[in-house]
MDTraj code that builds the backbone (N, CA, C; nanometers):
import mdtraj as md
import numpy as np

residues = "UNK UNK UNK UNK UNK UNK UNK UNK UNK UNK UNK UNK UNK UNK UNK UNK UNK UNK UNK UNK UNK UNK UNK UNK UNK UNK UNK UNK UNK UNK UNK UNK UNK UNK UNK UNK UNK UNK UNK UNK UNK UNK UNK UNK UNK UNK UNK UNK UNK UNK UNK UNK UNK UNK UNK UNK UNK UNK UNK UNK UNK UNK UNK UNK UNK UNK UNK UNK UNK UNK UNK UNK UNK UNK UNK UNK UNK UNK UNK UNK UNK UNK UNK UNK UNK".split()
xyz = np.array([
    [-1.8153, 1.7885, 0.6622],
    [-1.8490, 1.6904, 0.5609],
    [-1.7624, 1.5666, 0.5852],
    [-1.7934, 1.4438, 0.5933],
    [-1.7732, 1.3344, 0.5878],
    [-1.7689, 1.2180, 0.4625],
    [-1.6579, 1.1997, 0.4087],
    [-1.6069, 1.1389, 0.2494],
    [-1.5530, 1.0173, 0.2952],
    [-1.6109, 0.9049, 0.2530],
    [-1.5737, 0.7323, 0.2588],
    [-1.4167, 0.7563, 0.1943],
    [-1.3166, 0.6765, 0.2443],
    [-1.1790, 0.6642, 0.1464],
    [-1.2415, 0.5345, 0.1259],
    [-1.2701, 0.5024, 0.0006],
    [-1.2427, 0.3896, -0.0666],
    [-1.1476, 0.3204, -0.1710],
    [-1.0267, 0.3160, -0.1390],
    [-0.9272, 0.2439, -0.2466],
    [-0.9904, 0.1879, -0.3423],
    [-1.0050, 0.1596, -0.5021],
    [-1.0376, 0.0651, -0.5571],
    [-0.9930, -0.0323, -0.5301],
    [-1.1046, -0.1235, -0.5968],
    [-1.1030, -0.2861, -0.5978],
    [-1.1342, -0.3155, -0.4494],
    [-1.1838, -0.2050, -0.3614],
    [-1.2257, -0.2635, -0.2187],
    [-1.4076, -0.1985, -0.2389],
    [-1.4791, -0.2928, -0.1650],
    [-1.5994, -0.2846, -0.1276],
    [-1.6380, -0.2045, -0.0242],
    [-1.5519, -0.1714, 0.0772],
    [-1.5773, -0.1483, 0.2027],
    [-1.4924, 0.0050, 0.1967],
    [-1.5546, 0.0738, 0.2796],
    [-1.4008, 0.1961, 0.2955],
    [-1.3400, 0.1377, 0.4365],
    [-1.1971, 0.1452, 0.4086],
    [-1.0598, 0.1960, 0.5153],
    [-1.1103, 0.2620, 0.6018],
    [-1.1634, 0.4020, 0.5916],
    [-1.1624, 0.5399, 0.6201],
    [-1.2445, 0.6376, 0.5808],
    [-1.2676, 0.7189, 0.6729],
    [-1.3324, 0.8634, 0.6039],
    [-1.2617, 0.9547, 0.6365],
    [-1.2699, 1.0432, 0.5373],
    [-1.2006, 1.2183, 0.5450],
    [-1.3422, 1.2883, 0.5995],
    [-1.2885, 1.3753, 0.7306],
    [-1.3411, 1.4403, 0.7986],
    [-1.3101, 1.5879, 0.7442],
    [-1.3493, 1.6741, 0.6678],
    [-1.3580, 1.8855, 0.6267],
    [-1.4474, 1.9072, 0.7083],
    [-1.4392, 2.0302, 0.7608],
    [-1.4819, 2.1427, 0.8037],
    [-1.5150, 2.2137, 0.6705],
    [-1.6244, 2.2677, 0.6818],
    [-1.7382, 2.3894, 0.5928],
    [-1.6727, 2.5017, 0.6414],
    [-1.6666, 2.6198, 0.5720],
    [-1.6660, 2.7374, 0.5667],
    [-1.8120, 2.7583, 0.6274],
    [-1.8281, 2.8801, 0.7385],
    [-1.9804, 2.8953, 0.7481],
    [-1.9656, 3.0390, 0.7079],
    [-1.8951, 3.0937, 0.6133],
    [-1.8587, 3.1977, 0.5701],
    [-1.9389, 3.1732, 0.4266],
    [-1.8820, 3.1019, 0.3903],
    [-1.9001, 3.0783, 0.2073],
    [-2.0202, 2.9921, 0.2187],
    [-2.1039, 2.9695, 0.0818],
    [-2.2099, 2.9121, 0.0421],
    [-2.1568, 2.7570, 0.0148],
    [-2.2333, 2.6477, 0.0521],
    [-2.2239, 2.5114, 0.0229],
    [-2.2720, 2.5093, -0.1080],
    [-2.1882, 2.5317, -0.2132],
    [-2.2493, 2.5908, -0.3677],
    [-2.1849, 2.4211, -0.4499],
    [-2.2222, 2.3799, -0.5655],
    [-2.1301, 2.3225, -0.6580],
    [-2.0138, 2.3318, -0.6481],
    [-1.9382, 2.4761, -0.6931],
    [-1.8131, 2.4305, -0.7185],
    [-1.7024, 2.3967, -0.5638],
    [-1.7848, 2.4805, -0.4547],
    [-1.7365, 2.4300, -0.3167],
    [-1.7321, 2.2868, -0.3266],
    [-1.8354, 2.2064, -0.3618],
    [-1.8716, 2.0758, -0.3423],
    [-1.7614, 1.9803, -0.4298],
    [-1.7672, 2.0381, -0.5189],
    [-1.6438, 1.9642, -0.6326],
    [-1.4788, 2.0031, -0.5785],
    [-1.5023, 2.1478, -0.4658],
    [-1.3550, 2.0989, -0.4147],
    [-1.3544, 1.9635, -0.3203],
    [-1.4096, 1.9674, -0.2340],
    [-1.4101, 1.8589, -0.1659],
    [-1.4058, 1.7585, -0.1993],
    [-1.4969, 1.7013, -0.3487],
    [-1.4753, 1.5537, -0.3807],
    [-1.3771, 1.5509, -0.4594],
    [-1.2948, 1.6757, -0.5463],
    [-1.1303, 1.6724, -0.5429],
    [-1.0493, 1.6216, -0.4520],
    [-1.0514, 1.6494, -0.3169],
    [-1.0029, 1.6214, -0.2135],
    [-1.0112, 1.5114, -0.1897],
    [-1.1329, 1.4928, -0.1709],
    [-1.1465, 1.3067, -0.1309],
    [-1.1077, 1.2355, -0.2165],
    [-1.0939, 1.2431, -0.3805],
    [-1.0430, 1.1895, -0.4419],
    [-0.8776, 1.1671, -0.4398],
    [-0.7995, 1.3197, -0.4216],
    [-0.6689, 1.2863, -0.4209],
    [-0.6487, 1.1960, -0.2851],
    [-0.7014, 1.2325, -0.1584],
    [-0.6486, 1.1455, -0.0627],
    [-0.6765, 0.9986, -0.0573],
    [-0.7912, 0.9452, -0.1264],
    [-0.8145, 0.8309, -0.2002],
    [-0.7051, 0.7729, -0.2526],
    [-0.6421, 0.8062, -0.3482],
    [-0.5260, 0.8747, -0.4146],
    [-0.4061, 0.8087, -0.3624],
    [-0.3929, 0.8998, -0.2454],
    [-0.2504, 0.8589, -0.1811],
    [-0.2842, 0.7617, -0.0962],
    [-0.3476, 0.7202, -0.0733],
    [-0.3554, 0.5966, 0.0541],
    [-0.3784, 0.4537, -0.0547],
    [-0.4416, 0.4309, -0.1632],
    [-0.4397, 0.3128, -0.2245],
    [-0.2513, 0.3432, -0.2783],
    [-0.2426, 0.4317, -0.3065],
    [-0.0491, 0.4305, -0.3238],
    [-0.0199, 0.4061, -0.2368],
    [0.0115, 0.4846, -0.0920],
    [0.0788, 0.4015, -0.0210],
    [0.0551, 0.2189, 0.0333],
    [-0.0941, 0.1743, 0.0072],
    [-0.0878, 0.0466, 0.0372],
    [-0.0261, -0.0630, -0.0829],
    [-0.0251, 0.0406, -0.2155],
    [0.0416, -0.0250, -0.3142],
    [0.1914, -0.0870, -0.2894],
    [0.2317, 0.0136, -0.2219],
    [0.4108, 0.0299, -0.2135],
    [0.4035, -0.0630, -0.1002],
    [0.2891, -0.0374, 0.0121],
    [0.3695, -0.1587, 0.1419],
    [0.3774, -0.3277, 0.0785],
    [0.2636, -0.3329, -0.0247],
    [0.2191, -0.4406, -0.0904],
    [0.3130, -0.4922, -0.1692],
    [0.3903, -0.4078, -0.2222],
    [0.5443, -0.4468, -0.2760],
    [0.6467, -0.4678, -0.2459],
    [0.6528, -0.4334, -0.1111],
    [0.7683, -0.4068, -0.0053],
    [0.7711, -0.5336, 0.0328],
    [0.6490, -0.5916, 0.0994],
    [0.6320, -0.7156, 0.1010],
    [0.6407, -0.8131, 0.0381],
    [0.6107, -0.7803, -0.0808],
    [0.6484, -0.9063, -0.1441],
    [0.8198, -0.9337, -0.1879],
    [0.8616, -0.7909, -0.2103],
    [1.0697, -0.7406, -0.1713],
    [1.1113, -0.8644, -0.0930],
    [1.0573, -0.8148, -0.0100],
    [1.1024, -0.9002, 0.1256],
    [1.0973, -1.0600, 0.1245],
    [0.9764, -1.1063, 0.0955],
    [0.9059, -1.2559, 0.0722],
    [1.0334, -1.3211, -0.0532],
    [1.0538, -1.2328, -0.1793],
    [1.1454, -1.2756, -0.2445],
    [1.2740, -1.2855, -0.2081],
    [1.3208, -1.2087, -0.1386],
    [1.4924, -1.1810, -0.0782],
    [1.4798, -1.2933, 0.0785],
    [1.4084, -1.3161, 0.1057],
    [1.3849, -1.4816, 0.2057],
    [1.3779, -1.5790, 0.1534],
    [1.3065, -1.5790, 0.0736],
    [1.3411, -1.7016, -0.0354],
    [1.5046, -1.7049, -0.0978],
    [1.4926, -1.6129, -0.1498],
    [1.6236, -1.6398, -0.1717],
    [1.7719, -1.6187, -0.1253],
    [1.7727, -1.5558, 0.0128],
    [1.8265, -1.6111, 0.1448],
    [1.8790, -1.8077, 0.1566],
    [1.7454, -1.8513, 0.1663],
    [1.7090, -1.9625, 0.1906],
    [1.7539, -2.0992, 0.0674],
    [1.7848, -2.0477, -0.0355],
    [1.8087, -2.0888, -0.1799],
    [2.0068, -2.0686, -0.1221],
    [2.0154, -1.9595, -0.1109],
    [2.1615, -1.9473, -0.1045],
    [2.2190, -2.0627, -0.0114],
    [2.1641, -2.0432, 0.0825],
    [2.2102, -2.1349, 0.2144],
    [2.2075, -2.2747, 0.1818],
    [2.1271, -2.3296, 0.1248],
    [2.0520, -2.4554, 0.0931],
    [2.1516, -2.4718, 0.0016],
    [2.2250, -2.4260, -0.1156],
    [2.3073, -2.4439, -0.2480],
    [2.4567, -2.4625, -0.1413],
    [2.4715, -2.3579, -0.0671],
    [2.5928, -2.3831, -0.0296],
    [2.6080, -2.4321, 0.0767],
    [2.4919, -2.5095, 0.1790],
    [2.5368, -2.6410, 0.2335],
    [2.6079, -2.7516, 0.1504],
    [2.4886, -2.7791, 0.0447],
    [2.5112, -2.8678, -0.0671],
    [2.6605, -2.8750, -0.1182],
    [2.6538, -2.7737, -0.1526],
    [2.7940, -2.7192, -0.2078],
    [2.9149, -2.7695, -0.1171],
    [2.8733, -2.7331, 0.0257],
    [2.9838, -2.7733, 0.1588],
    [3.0085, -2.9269, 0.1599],
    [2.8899, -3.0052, 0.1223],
    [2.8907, -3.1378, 0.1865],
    [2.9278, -3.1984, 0.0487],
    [2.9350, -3.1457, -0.0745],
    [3.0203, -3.2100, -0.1795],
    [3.1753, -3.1983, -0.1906],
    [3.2327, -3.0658, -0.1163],
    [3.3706, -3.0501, -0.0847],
    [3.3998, -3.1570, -0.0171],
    [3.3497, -3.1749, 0.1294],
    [3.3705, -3.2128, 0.2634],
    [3.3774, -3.3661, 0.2272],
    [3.3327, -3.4357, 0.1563],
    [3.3025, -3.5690, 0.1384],
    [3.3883, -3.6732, 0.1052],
    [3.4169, -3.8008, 0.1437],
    [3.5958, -3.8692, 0.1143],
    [3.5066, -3.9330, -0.0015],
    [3.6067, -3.9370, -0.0523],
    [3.6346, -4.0561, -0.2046],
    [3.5883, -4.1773, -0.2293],
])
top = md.Topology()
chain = top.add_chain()
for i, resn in enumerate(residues, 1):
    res = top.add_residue(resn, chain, resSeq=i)
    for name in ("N", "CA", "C"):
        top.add_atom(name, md.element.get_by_symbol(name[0]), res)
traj = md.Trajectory(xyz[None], top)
């Protein structure tokens, strides 16, 4: 069986989850509802993990900025010491 990962708020899937069938057991309902359990939790964890890289990034984007803020204050800062009378 073949299950689209679709993260919400996306149109398109990422991905599909690839199961293997039992050719033992019957392709019944509640078989069927494990699987779209499945596809749901791994759904699941992959819009989480793109949540967290999505934050990480922006971690980062803020702590460069303000890198850049520091440096910039204490040039400033340097060239008001440094300066004659």
């Amino acid at each position: 069986m073949a299950f689209p990962i679709i993260p919400p708020g996306e149109r398109q899937a990422i991905g599909v989850l690839v199961a293997g069938v039992s050719s033992r057991l019957p392709l019944n309902e509640s078989y069927r509802a494990f699987y779209d359990l499945l596809a749901a939790g791994v759904t699941a964890a992959v819009a989480s993990a793109r949540a967290y890289e999505e934050e990480r990034k922006r971690a980062e984007a803020l702590a460069e900025i303000d890198r850049a803020k520091t440096a910039f204050f204490s040039n400033v800062s340097h060239e008001f010491r440094t300066r004659s009378p």
